[in-house]
N, C-alpha and C positions, 0 to 999 in steps of 0.2 A: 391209872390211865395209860394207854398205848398210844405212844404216839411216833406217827410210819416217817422214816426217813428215806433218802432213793434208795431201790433196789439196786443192789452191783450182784454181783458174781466174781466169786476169784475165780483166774486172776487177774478179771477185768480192775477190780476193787485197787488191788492195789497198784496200779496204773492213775485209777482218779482220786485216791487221797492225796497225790504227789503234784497235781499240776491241773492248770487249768485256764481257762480265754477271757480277755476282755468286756468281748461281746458274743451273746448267742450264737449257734453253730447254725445260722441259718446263710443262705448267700448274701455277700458282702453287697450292695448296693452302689452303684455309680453315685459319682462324685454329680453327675447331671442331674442326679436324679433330686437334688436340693430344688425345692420352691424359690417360688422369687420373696416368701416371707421371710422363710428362712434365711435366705440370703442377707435380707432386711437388718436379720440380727444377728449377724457374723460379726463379731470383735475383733479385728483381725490383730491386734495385739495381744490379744487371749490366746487365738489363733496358734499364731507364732510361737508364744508361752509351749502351746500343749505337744504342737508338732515338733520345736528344738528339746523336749522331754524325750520325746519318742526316741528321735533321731538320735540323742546323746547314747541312751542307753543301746541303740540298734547298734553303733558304732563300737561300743566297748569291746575290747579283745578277751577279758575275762572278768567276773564280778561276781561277790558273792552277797545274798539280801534272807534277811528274815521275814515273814512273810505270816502277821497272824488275820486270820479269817473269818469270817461267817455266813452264812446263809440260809433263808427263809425255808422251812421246806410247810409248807402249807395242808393242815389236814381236812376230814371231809367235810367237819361241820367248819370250815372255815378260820380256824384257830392258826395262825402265824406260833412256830416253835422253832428256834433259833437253833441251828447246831452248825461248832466251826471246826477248827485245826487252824497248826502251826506248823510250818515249813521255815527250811532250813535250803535254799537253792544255792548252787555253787555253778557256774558256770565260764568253759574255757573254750574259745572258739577256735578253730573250728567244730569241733567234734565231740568235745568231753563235757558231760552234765552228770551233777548227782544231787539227789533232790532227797532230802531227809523229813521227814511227815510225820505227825503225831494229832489223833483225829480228838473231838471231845469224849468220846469216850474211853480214851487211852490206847488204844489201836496203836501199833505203828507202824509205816513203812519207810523201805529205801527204794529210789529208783536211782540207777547209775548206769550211764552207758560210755564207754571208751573211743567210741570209733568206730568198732567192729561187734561188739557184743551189751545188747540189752538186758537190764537185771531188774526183777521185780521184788523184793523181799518182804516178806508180812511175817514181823518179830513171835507175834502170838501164837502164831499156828508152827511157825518154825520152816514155813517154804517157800519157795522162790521158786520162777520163772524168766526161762532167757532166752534172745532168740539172736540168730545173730544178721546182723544189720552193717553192712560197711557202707556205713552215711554218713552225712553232716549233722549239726543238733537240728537244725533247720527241718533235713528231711526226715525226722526222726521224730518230731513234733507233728510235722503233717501225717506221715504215719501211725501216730497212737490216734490222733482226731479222727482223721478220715477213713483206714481202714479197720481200726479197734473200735470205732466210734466213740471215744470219750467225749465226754462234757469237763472242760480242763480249765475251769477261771484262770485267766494274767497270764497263758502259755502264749497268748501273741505276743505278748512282752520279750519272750526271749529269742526271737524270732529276727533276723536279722531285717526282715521285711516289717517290721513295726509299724517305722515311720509313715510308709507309704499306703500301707491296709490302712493305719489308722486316718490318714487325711482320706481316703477314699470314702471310710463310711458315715465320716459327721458330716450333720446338715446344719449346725450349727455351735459356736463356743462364745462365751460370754465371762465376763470377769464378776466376780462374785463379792468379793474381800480380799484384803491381805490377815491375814490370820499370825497370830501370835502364840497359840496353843502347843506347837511343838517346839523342838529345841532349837529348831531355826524360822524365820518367815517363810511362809509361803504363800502363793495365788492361791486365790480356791476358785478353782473355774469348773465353769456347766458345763456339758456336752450334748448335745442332744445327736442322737443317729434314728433311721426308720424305727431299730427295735428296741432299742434301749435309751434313757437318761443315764447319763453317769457325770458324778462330779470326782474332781480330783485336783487335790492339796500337791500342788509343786514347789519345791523348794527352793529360794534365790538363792542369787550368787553364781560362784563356774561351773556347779555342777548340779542342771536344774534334773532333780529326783522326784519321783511321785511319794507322797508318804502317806494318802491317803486316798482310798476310791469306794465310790459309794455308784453301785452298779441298779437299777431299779426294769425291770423286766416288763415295760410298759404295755406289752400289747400279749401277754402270758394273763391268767386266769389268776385275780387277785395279784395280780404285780409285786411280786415277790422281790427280794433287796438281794445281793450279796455286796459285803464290804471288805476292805481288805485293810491295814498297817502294815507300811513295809518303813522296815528300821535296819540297822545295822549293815548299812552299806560299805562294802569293803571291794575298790577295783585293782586292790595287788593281795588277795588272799593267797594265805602259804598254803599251797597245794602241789602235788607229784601224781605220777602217772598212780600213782599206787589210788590216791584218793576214791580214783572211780572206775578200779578194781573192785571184783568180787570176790571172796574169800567166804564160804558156806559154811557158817560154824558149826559145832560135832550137832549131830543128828538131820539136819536138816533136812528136807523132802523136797525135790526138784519136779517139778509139776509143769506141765504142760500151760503154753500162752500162746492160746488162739483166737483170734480174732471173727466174729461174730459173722454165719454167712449172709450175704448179702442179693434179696429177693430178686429172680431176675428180671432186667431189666428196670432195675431201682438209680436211680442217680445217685455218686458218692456227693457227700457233703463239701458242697462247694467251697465256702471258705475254712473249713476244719479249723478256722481257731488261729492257725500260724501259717497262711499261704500269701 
């Protein structure tokens, strides 16, 4: 049996093995735009919970997290087939990110950007793409979303704007449990936003961490899941300017990264994921 996973293009491809958004790339929704039901059922101690998550991680100065995944890709006769990856995210603010990728079917890439210069690397084929960019991570997130167009799960996470995209789009958070299943306690709180359900496992204590999100595509054709495990939180990883350098191993083939043109008079993607 054949069974179809999204189509990419290198080397769009390997831009979205490496990263990706919270919630759908569609426009972020006012915070007005919540019902008075909704409202109803705002916990505002869940609340709090999910936005000092946000806010914690939006604050860090550098941090690096593991990051394993999955997501639904749905075929024609209706058949749900699971395919994930593993990431490896290293992040130093302002400006330096390197995001190490390994897809389910053994794929792998690197994406690393310095400050000045973006790197795309796909192990298999042996080549890379770079363009160069003198940005922050921030703007450099907006830019693979909104003008590469990627579809990038958890890329609002690294985003220094987290906290504040994230309260804008829920309409509602609720407390769910406290859970015991990983190596520390955590809330497992619901989220509900226009397009998306998402729940997510925050962890007590000083340093409240997500370690689990369960994203469900509500208002998509068969309501498709992606979930994520994020482990191995580390916010003084040993890292140098070298780390997210690129250094082209013998043979490599340097290829062209261009970003997809765009119809005229088409609107860019309003929230791109990390704005």
């Amino acid at each position: 049996m054949h069974f179809v996973k999204h189509l990419l293009v290198l080397p769009l491809l390997l831009l979205s093995m490496a990263l990706g958004i919270a919630f759908d790339a569609h426009a972020a929704p006012s915070a007005d735009n919540a019902t008075a039901g909704d409202a109803a059922v705002m916990d505002q101690e869940a609340r709090t919970r999910l936005l000092d998550m946000a806010g914690f991680i939006a604050g860090a100065k550098t941090f690096g997290v593991t990051i394993r995944s999955g997501y639904d890709a749905i075929q024609a006769d209706g058949q749900r087939i699971e395919f994930g990856e593993k990431r490896r995210v290293t992040l130093r603010r302002p400006d330096h990110i390197r995001v190490e990728a390994e897809r389910s079917d053994g794929d792998r890439g690197l994406i690393l950007f310095d400050g000045k210069i973006l790197t795309a690397f796909k192990a298999a084929d042996n080549v890379f793409a770079q363009q160069d960019r003198n940005a922050t991570v921030d703007e450099v997130l907006v830019y693979m979303v909104r003008d590469l167009r990627l579809t990038m799960p958890l890329a609002r996470m690294f985003h220094t704007g987290f906290r504040d995209s994230l309260e804008k789009l829920l309409t509602s958070v609720s407390f769910v449990e406290e859970n015991y299943l990983f190596d520390v306690p955590t809330d497992h709180l619901a989220v509900r936003s226009d397009n998306v359900d998402l729940q997510v496992w925050v962890s007590r204590g000083e340093q409240p961490l997500p370690r689990r999100v369960v994203i469900t595509y509500k208002n998509e054709a068969d309501q498709p899941q992606f979930w994520a495990e994020l482990s191995d939180w580390n916010f003084s990883p040993a890292v140098t300017d070298a780390s997210f350098s690129f250094t082209p191993p013998p043979g490599a083939e340097k290829i062209p990264l261009l970003a997809p043109v765009r119809k005229k008079g088409a609107l860019p993607m309003q929230e791109g994921g990390a704005q």
